[in-house]
KOLKOL-373353 format. One record per residue (C-alpha): z, x, y. Coordinates in steps of 0.5 Angstrom, whole numbers, plus 500, padded with zeros to 3 digits. Layout:
% KOLKOL-373353
ZXY ...
This chain:
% KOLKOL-373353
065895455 070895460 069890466 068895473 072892480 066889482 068882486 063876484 061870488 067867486 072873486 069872493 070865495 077867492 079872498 078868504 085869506 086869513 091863515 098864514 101860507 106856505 107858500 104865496 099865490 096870486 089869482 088872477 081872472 078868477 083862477 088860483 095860481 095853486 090850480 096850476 101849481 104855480 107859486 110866487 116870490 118876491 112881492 112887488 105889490 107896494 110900488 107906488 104909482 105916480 101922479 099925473 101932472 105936468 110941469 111947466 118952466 116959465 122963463 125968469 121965474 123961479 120953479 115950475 107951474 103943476 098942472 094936474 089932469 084931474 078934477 079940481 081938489 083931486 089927482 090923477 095916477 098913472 097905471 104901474 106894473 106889477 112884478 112876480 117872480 114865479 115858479 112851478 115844481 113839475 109838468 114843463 111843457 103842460 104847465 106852461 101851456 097852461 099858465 100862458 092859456 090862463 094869463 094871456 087869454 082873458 081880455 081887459 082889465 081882471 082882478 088880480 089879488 096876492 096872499 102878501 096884501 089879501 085885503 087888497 086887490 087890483 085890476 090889471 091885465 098881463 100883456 108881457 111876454 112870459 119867459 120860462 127858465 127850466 130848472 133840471 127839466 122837471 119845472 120853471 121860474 118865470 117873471 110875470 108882469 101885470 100892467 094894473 090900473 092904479 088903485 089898490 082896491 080895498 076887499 072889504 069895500 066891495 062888500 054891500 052895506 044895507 042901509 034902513 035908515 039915515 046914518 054916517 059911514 066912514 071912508 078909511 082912507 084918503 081918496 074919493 070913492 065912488 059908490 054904487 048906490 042901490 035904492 029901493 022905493 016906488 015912486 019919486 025921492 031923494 037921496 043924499 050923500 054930504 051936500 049932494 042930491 040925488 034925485 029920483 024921478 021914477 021908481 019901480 022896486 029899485 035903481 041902481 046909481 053907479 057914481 063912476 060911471 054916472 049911469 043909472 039902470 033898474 031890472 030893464 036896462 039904463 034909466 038915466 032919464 029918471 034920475 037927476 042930479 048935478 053930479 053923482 057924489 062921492 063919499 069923500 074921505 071921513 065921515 059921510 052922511 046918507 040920508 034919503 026923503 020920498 018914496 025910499 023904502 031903504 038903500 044898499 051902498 057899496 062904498 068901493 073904497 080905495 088906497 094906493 
């Protein structure tokens, strides 16, 4: 299954990145680049990816037709590559056994996250080949290239909101997240997001609704059953309204907000 942008603890601890740096680092799949004394260069983290449509030419007219892959009111972007230049001080052939073991190993998409935009991060996996250039036979520069999906996900967007009683949050920017929803409660209820409705059939303590993947699941496993609804919300850009009826004790939101 492919792994979800959902920080751990120790992503977290990873994103304390508050002071000013000597040097910049990355880490990546829950490894610090400073482990393997390894330091970066040169930022390529603000490129763009590009939108996915397709133009059409219809023959005496003037222009194009744009179709986009996407959801009616919404867009769809392509994955893009992301670029370092990299170095390390000492430790030729250890180091680069080690740095080839950390960034080619790990299978599908990690979090990738940078000291030039620490309140960001990405997923992304890195499939190049790596080139190391000795420097005087002591270390080596090297590019590395990461192929990451398109979002720069945002750190503080990971964080879970607890939420005791109906209010209105705010999405930051201008893409639609997709939440995931913890509701606590026994029995039947109804949760609300904007103009959708969500609703429980079946509560035992909790369920969790994840609005990406349109699964719902409790300490047992999978529960779609008890869960009904026309389509699993998002919270659009702006301010959305969270509300809930029933058997709803409180609910936990973890908004996952987005930018390019």
């Amino acid at each position: 299954m492919q792994r979800m942008p959902i920080l751990s603890e120790t992503d977290m601890s990873l994103f304390e990145l508050k002071t000013r740096y000597t040097r910049n680092y990355l880490t990546f799949a829950g490894k610090n680049s400073k482990d393997f004394l390894l330091y970066i260069s040169g930022p390529g983290v603000y490129d763009s990816p590009a939108v996915d449509v397709e133009l059409q030419t219809i023959p005496g007219k003037n222009g194009d037709l744009v179709r986009d892959n996407a959801k009616a009111g919404e867009r769809r972007y392509k994955n893009l590559d992301i670029s370092y230049d990299a170095f390390f001080f000492d430790g030729l052939a250890p180091r680069t056994a080690s740095v080839k073991s950390w960034l080619l190993s790990p299978a599908g998409y990690q979090v990738l996250h940078d000291t030039y935009d620490p309140d960001f991060f990405r997923m992304g996996i890195c499939k190049e080949a790596i080139a190391f250039e000795p420097k005087r036979g002591k270390g080596a520069t090297m590019k590395l290239t990461f192929h990451c999906q398109p979002q720069r996900w945002s750190v503080d967007g990971q964080r879970k909101l607890l939420l005791t009683r109906e209010t209105t949050i705010k999405n930051p920017f201008e893409f639609h997240a997709k939440p995931i929803l913890r509701v606590y409660g026994s029995g039947e209820g109804n949760v609300y997001i904007g103009d959708e409705v969500i609703q429980i059939l079946a509560n035992d303590g909790y369920i969790d609704l994840n609005c990406e993947t349109h699964n719902a699941y409790d300490q047992n496993g999978f529960c779609n059953g008890y869960v009904k609804s026309e389509d699993f919300p998002d919270l659009k850009p702006g301010k959305n309204h969270i509300a809930w009826s029933g058997n709803i004790n409180h609910v936990e939101i973890t908004p996952r907000w987005w930018t390019l």
